[in-house]
MARMARDO-56840 format. One line per field, with one value per residue (C-alpha): chain; y, z, x; residue in three letters. Coordinates in nm, 3 decimals, always signed. Each point is the difference from the previous one (the first is absolute). Layout:
<bafis>
unit: (A:...)
yy: (Y:...)
zz: (Z:...)
xx: (X:...)
code: (ALA:...)
</bafis>
This chain:
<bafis>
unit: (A:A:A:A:A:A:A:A:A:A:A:A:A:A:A:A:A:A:A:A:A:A:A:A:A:A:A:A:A:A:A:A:A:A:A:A:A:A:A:A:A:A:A:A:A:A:A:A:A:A:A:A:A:A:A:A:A:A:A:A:A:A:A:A:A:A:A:A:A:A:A:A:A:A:A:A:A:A:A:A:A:A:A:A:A:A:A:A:A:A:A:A:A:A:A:A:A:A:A:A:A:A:A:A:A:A:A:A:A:A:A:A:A:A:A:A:A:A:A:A:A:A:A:A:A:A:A:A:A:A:A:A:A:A:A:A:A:A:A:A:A:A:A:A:A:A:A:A:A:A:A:A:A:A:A:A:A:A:A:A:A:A:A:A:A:A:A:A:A:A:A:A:A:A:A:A:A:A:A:A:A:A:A:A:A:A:A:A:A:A:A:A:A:A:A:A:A:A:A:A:A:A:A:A:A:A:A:A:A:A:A:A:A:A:A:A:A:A)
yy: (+15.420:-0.310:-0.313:-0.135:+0.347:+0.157:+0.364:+0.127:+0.294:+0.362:-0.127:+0.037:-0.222:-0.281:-0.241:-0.285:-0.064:+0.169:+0.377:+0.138:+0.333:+0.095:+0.316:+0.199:+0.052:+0.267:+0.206:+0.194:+0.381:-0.100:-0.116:-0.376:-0.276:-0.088:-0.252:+0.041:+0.169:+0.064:+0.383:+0.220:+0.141:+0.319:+0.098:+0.062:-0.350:+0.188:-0.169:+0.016:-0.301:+0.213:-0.302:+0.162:+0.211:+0.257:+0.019:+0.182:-0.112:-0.298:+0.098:-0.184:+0.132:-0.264:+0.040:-0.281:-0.222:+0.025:-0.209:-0.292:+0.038:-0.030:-0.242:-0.251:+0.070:-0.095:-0.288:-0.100:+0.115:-0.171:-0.335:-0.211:-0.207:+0.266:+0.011:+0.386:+0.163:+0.340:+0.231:+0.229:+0.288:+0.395:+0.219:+0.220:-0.277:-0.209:+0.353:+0.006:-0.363:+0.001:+0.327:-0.171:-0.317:+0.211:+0.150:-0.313:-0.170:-0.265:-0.232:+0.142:-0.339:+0.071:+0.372:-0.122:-0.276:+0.274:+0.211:-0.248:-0.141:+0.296:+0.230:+0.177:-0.149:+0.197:+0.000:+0.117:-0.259:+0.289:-0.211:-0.335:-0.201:-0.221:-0.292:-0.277:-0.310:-0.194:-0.376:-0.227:-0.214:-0.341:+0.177:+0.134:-0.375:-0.058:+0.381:+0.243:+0.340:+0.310:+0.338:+0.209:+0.135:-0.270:+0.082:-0.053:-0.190:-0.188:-0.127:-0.124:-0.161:-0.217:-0.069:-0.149:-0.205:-0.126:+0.221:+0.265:+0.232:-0.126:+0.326:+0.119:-0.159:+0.216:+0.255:-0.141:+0.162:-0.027:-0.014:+0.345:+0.088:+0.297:+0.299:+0.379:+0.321:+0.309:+0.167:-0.336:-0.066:+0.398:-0.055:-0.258:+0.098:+0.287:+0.297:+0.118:+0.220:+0.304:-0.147:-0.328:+0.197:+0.202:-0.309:-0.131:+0.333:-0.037:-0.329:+0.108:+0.101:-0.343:-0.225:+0.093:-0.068:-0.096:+0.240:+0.126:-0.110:-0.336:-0.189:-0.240:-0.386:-0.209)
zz: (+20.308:+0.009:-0.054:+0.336:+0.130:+0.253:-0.009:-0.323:-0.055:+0.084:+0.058:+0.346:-0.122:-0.292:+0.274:-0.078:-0.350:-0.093:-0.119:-0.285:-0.185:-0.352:-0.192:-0.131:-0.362:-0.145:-0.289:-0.132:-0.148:-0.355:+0.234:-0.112:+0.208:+0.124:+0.205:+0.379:+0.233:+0.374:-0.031:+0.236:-0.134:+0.095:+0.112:-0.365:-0.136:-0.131:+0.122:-0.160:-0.068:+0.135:-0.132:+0.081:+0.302:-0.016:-0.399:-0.105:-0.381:+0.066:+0.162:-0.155:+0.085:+0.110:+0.055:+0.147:-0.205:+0.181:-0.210:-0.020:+0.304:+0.125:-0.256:+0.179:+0.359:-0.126:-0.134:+0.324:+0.223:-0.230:+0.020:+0.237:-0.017:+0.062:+0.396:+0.038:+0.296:+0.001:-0.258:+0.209:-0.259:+0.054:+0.081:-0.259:-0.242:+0.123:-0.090:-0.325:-0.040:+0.123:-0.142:-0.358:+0.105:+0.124:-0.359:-0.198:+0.113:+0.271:+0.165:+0.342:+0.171:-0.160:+0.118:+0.315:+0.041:-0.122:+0.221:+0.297:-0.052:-0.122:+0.234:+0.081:+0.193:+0.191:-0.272:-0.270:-0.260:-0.267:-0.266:+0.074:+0.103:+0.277:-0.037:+0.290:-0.092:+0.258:+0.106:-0.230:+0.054:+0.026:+0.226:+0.285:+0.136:+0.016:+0.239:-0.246:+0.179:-0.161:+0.172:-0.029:-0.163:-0.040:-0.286:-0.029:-0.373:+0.204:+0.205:-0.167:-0.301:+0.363:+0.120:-0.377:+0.026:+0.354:+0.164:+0.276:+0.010:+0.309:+0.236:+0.043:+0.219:+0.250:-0.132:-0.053:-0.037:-0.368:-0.180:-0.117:-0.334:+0.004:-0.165:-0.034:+0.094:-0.248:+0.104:-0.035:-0.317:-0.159:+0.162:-0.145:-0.392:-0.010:-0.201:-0.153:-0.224:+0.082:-0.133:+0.208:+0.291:-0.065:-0.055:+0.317:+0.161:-0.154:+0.074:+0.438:-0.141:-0.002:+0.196:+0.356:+0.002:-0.262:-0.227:-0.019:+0.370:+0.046:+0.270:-0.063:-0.057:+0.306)
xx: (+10.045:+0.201:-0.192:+0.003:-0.010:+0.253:+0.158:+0.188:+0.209:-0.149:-0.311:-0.191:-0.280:+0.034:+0.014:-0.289:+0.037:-0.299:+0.122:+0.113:+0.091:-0.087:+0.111:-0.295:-0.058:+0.176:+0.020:+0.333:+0.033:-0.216:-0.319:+0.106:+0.052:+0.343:+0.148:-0.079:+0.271:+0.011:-0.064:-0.219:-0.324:-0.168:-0.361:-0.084:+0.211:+0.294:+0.329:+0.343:+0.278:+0.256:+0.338:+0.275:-0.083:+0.324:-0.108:-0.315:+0.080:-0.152:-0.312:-0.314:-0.315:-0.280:-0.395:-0.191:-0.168:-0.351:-0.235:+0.242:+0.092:-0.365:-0.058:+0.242:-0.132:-0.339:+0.110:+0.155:-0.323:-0.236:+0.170:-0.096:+0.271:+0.262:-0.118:+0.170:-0.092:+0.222:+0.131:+0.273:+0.003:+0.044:-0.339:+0.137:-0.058:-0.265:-0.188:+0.068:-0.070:-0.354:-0.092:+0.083:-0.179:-0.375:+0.069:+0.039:-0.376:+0.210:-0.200:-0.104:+0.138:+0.327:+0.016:-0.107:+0.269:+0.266:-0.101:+0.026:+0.318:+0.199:+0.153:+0.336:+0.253:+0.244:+0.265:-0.223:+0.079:-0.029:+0.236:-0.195:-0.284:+0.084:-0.258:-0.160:-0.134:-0.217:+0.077:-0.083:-0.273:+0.199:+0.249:-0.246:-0.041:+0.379:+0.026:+0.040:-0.150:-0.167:+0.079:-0.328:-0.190:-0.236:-0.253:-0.338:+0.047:+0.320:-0.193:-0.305:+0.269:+0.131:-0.325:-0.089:+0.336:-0.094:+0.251:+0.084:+0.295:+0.221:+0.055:+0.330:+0.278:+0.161:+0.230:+0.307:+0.352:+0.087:+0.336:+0.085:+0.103:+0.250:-0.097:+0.111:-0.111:-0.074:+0.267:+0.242:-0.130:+0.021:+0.424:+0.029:-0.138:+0.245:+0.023:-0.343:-0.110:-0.226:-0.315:+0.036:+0.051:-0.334:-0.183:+0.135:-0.134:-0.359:-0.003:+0.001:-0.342:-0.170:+0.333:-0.136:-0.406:-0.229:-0.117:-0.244:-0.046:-0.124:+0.110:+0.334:-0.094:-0.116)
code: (UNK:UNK:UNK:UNK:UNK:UNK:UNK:UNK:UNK:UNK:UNK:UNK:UNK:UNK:UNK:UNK:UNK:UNK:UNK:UNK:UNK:UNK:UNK:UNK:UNK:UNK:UNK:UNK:UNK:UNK:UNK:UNK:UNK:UNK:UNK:UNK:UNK:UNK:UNK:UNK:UNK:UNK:UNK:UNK:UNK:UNK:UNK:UNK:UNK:UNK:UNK:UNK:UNK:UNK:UNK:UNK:UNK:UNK:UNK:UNK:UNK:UNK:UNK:UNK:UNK:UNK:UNK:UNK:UNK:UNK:UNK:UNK:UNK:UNK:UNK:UNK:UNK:UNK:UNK:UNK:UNK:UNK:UNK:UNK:UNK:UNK:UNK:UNK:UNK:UNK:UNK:UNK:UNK:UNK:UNK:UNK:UNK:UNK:UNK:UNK:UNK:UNK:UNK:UNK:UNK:UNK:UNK:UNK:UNK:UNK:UNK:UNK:UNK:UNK:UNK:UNK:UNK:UNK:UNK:UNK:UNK:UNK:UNK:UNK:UNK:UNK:UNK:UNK:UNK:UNK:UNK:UNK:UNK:UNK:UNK:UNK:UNK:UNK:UNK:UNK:UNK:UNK:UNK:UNK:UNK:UNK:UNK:UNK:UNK:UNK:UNK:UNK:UNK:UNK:UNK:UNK:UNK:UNK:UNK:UNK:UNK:UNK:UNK:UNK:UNK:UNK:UNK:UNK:UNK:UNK:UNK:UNK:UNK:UNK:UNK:UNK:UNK:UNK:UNK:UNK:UNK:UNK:UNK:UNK:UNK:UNK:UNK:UNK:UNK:UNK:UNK:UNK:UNK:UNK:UNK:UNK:UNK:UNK:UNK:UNK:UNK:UNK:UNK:UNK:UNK:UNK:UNK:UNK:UNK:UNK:UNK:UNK:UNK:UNK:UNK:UNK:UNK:UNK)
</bafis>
């Protein structure tokens, strides 16, 4: 977001100042870490840095990075400073996330936060967390307004600072950022190579509805 908010390129929301995205951890074709790219990941965290897209040469192939990955969200959902109230992330992924996390002896209250305030949007955000922070305390007296959900912890954190979340203002028409289609943005890439185009074909899998079926962010 920009820091007084407002639409930005190809975004629909990033509009209050208060979102973010943030590549996952990711690991290249030795199981080390590497430096984070925008790639797609699978239902089982295998993704691929596909550079040149007409040019399979170049292919690197990619597995999420799970435990830092998780490492870093419960860093964020611990903190009660950060004030983040959604993690847009695909089902796919939010899976494999909280399966490691019941494995690794996580607090309940974390799972339980995770589990809250993750969820699919209707673009999948499979190559990206797309993060929501709540008002800041000083800035709820001067009109800065949540959209719910309201959590319980929220809440009681206000009520401790001697404050109430103001309720929404009528639905206003916002500025719109422009931003492309699927099919304007796979014209507009150009030639691809065979395996790009498969991915793109597995991908229909999990682009349409969560998987495996949970209902799409409020």
């Amino acid at each position: 977001s920009y820091e007084e908010g407002g639409p930005i390129p190809h975004h629909r929301s990033h509009q209050s100042g208060r979102d973010v995205d943030v590549l996952f951890y990711q690991l290249g074709p030795d199981g080390d870490p590497i430096e984070s790219v925008g790639a797609f990941f699978d239902p089982s965290g295998a993704g691929v840095d596909f550079r040149d897209l007409a040019d399979p040469s170049d292919d690197v192939a990619l597995q999420l990075d799970v435990p830092r990955t998780w490492l870093f969200l419960q860093a964020l959902i611990e903190d009660e400073e950060a004030q983040l109230q959604h993690i847009f992330v695909a089902e796919h992924l939010r899976t494999l996330l909280l399966d490691y996390a019941r494995g690794h002896n996580v607090l309940a209250s974390t799972l339980g936060r995770f589990a809250e305030m993750s969820c699919q949007p209707s673009y999948p955000h499979d190559d990206h967390f797309h993060f929501r922070f709540f008002c800041a305390a000083d800035d709820i007296p001067k009109g800065c307004r949540d959209s719910p959900p309201m959590y319980p912890w929220q809440r009681r954190k206000l009520k401790i600072a001697g404050l109430r979340p103001l309720p929404l203002a009528p639905k206003r028409e916002q500025a719109k950022a422009k931003v492309v289609t699927h099919e304007e943005a796979r014209e507009a890439a150009g030639p691809m190579d065979a395996e790009v185009e498969r991915w793109l074909e597995r991908r229909k899998q999990w682009i349409d509805r969560p998987h495996p079926g949970r209902t799409y962010c409020p």
